[in-house]
N, C-alpha and C positions, 0 to 999 in steps of 0.2 A: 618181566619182574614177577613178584611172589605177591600171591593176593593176603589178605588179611589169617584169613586160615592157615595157608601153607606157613608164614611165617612164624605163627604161633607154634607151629610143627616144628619147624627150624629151630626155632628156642628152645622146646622142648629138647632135642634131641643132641643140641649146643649143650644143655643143663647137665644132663643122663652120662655123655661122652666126658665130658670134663671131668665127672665125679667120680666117674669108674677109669681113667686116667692117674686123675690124682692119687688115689686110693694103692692101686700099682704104683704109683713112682714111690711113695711114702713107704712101702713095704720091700722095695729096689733098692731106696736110699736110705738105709734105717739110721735111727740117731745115733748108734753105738760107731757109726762112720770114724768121730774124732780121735775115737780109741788106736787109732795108727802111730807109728813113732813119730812120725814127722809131716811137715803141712806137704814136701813133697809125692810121699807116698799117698799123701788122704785126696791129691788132687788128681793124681793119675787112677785111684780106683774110682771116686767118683765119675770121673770121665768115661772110662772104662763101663763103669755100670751102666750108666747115661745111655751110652749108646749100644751098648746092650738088648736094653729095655726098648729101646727107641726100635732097634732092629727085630724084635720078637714082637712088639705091637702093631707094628707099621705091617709085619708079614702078615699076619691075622687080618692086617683089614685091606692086604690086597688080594687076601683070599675070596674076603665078603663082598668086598668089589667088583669079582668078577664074577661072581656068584649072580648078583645084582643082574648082572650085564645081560646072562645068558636067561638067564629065568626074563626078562622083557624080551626074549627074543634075537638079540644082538652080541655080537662078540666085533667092535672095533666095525669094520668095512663088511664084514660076513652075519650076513640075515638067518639066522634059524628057523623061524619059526615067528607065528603070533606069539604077543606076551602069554606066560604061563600065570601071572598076578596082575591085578591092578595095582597103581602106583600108592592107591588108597589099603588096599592088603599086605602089600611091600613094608609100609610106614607102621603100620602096626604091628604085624611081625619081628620089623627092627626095633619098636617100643620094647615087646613083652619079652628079646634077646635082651634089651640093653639093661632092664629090669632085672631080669636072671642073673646075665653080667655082676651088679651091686650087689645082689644077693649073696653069689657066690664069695665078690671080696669080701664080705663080711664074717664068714662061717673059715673062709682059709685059715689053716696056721700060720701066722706069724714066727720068723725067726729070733731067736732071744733078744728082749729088749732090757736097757741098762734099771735098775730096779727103779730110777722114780719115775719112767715112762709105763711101768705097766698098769694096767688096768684105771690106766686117765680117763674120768668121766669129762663129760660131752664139755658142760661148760668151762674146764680148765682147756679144752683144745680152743672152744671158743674164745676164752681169753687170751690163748697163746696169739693166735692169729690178731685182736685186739691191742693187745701192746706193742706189735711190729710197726703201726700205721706212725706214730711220731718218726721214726726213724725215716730218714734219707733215702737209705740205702734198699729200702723194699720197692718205693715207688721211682729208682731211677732204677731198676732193674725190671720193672713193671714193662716200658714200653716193647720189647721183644714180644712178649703175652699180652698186650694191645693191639699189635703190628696182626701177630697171627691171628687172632680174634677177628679185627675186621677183613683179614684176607680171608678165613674160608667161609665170613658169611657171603663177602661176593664173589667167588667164586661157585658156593653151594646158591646162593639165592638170586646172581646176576648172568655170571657166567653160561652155567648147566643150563639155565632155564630161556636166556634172552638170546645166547652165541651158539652155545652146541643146542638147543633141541632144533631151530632152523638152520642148522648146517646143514646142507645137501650132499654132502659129504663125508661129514661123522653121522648127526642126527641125534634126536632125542635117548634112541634104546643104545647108546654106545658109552651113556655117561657115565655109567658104573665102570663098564672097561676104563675109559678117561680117569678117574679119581682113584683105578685101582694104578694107573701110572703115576698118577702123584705119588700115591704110598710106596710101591716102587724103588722110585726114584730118592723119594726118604728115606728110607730103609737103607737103600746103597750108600748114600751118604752119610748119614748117621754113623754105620758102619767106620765108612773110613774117618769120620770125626774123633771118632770115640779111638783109635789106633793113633791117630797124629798129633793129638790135642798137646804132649808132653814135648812134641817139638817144634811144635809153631803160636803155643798157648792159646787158652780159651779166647784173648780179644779177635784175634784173626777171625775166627769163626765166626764171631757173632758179628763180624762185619761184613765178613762174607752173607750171612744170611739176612743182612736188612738189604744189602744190595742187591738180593733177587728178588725180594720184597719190593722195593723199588723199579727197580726194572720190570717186575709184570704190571705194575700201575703207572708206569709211567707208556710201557707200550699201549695200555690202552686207551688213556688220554691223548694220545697224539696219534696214533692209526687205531681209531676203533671200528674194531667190526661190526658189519653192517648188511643189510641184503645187498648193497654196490658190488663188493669183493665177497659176495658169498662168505660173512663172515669168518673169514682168511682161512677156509678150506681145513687142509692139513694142518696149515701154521697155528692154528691154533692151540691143537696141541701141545706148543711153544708155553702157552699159558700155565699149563698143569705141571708141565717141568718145572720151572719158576717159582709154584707152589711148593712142589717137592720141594729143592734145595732148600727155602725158607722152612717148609716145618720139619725138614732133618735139621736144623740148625734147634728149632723149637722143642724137640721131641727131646731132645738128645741133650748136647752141650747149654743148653738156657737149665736145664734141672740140673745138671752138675754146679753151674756155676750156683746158681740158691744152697743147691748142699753145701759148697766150697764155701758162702757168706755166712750160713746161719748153720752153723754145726751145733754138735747134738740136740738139744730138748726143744732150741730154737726151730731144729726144722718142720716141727708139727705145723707151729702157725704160718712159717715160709712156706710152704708147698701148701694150704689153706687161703692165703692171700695170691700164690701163683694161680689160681683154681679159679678166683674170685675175680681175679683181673681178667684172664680169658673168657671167663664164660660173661661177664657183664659187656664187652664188647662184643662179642658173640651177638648176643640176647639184641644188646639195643640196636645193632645194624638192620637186625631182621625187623625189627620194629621200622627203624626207617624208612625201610622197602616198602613196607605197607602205606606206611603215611605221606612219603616225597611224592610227586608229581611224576609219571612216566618219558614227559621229555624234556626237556630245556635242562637252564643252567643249573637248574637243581633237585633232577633227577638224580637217584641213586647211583646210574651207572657214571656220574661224574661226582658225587657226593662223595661216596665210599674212596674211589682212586685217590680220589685227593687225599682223604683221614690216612689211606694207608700211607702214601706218600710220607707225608706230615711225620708220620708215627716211625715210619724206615728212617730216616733221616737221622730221627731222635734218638735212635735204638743206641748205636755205639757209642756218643757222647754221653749217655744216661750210664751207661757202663763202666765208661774212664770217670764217670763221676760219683760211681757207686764206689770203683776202686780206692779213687782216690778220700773217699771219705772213712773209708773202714780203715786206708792206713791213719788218717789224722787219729782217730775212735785209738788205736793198740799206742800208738803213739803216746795219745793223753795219759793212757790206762797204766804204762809203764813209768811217767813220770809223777804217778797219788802212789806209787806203791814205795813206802818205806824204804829204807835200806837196799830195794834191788838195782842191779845195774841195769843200763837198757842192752837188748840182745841184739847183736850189727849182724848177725849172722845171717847168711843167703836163704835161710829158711822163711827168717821173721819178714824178712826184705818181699820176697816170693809171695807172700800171705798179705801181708800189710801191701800191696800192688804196688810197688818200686820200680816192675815192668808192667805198664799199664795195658802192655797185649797180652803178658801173659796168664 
């Protein structure tokens, strides 16, 4: 487990990651999005971008990942050398990138935005994010960016540090390699997420990614590794795959669909509230770790399994219930409006979720 320090590190860097995340998607998914003729084509570019984005960040950080790996020394099974940094140098290092990182999104240009989104001071995005919270539809699309939250903090604060650094098999210096197979692993999927999305529709997906969610927290509540089976050797790597697939689902298709709910000016404070939901679940796992007990029923490495659990589960039904409340929302809206007919057409249907997977 993660001592007191390290978790406040963890948060830290939970905080830093999220920010400089969001910042990109908001500038990937810009509000002028709804400007397309039809919800068909605004759904297929968003997805499109999604995982895009998803695929150009994910390769960045399997770069740095492995970057990691070799600089302690290790590449997977193959010893190089003693580490070249301490893990306390490492951390810092990746603070004053991740710093730089924010920096730079800040100074980037911006592609044209519709004229009442430019030059939005802080407390109108503030607000923006502010008024989304009464709505339904922000917090039943919440649990996906819950689900991920509490998966990389235990996998960054349970996993790496309780399973792979006594694996006598992988080990402590191989973890960077490991996380750079998660990213990997996201990256390839995202990829084919963001190409199929227009003909198996976003629900599929995001079912598909609670249920690897699922399945890595449920594999470790029922065989968890341990010094018995040498914390399942190889198999473990099983785990980071698992991760993968869930945050290509997260990277990718979870920010298409927010663009796809809260189009235009809306999406400042949507991807604001997405940002907010992962990094709070992020932050208080690592807290956890600090404060739960290291063994028994209410240690973290059975605390956490379960929240993710809990939160996979909840993922897809939160979904069909996001769907299903945006169409009652066009629904209503169509029958205050005066003199207009209502629209039956496969677009409005499409939009308003009449196919709840897609």
């Amino acid at each position: 487990m993660l001592s007191g320090a390290a978790s406040w590190k963890g948060s830290y860097v939970a905080t830093s990651y999220a920010a400089t995340s969001h910042t990109a998607s908001v500038i990937f998914l810009p509000p002028d999005i709804e400007d397309q003729p039809s919800v068909e084509l605004r759904e297929a570019v968003t997805g499109s971008m999604a995982g895009l984005f998803a695929a150009l960040f994910l390769t960045l950080d399997v770069f740095f990942c492995i970057l990691t790996s070799v600089i302690q020394g290790k590449f997977l099974l193959w010893t190089l050398g003693p580490p070249f940094l301490s893990s306390d140098a490492m951390f810092f290092i990746g603070a004053g990138l991740s710093g730089l990182a924010n920096i730079l999104m800040i100074i980037v240009r911006e592609p044209p935005q519709p004229a009442e989104s430019q030059n939005m001071p802080f407390d109108k995005m503030l607000r923006a994010a502010v008024e989304l919270w009464p709505s339904a539809t922000i917090w039943c699309l919440s649990l996906t960016n819950l689900t991920f939250g509490v998966s990389a903090a235990f996998m960054n604060g349970v996993v790496n540090s309780s399973y792979a650094s006594p694996n006598s098999t992988l080990g402590g210096n191989s973890i960077g390699t490991l996380l750079a197979l998660t990213s990997l692993f996201a990256a390839c999927f995202a990829t084919l997420f963001g190409k199929i999305h227009m003909c198996v529709g976003k629900g599929p997906i995001i079912l598909f990614g609670s249920v690897a969610f699922a399945a890595l927290s449920t594999s470790v509540l029922f065989f968890k590794p341990s010094q018995e089976n040498d914390y399942w050797g190889y198999w473990l790597m099983t785990l980071y795959l698992l991760q993968g697939l869930g945050r290509s689902v997260y990277e990718g298709t979870n920010k298409a669909i927010f663009a796809d709910f809260f189009p235009g000016m809306q999406a400042v404070g949507a991807f604001a509230n997405q940002m907010m939901q992962n990094s709070i679940a992020f932050f208080t796992c690592f807290i956890l770790q600090a404060v739960l007990p290291e063994e028994g029923a209410y240690a973290a490495d059975q605390v956490l399994p379960i929240l993710m659990l809990v939160l996979a589960a909840l993922s897809f039904p939160g979904y069909l219930m996001a769907v299903a409340s945006k169409r009652r929302s066009e629904r209503d809206f169509l029958l205050i409006q005066p003199g207009q007919v209502a629209d039956t057409s496969p677009e409005l249907n499409r939009s308003s979720g009449d196919d709840p997977l897609g």
